[in-house]
C-alpha positions, 0 to 999 in steps of 0.5 A, a space after each residue: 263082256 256080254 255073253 249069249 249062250 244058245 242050246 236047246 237044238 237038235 235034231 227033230 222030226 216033221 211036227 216035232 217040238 223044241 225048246 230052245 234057250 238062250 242065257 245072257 250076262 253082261 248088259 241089264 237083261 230086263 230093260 232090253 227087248 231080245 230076239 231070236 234070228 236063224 239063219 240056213 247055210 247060203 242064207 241071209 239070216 232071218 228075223 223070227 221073233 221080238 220079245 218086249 223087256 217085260 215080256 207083254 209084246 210078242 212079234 212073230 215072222 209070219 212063216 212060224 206065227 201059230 208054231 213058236 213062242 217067244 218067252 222070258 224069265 228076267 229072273 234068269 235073265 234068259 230068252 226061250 223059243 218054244 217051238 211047235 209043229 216043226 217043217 224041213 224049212 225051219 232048219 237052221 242056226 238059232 240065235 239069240 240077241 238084244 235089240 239094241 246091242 250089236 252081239 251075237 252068240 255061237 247058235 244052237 243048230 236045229 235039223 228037222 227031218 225025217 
């Protein structure tokens, strides 16, 4: 019964911030590294970011190292994105999901323009 909720998108301007979210039940969320993935209509989706189980060992795309941030409260069990200095190419579906699981949650969209 796992479950991955996204939110947190919208719509943005070039250089704008969002916090993206992504709320996991069903499985030992703490002893699971996460990640986030986007993927762009007509795309492949894209890796973006890897977070370690405890949240000491980060890994980043090199299109968004030095812009987004990749976080954890286990507490929460939930998965966060924070997102910086935003550009058109960063449009698209955000999604969450566990390392070692083959599950997938809706997405949150996020359009940045002008």
């Amino acid at each position: 019964q796992v479950q991955l909720v996204e939110s947190g998108g919208g719509l943005v301007q070039p250089g704008g911030s969002l916090r993206l979210s992504c709320a996991a039940s069903g499985f030992t969320f703490s002893i699971n590294a996460m990640r986030w993935y986007r993927q762009a209509p007509g795309k492949e989706r894209e890796l973006v970011a890897t977070i370690s189980s405890g949240g000491g060992i980060t890994d980043y795309v090199a299109s968004v190292k030095g812009r987004f941030t990749i976080s954890r409260d286990n507490r929460k069990n939930t998965v966060y994105l924070q997102m910086n200095s935003l550009k058109a190419e960063d449009t698209a579906v955000y999604y969450c999901k566990a390392v070692s699981y083959i599950y997938w949650g809706q997405g949150t969209q996020v359009t940045v323009s002008s």
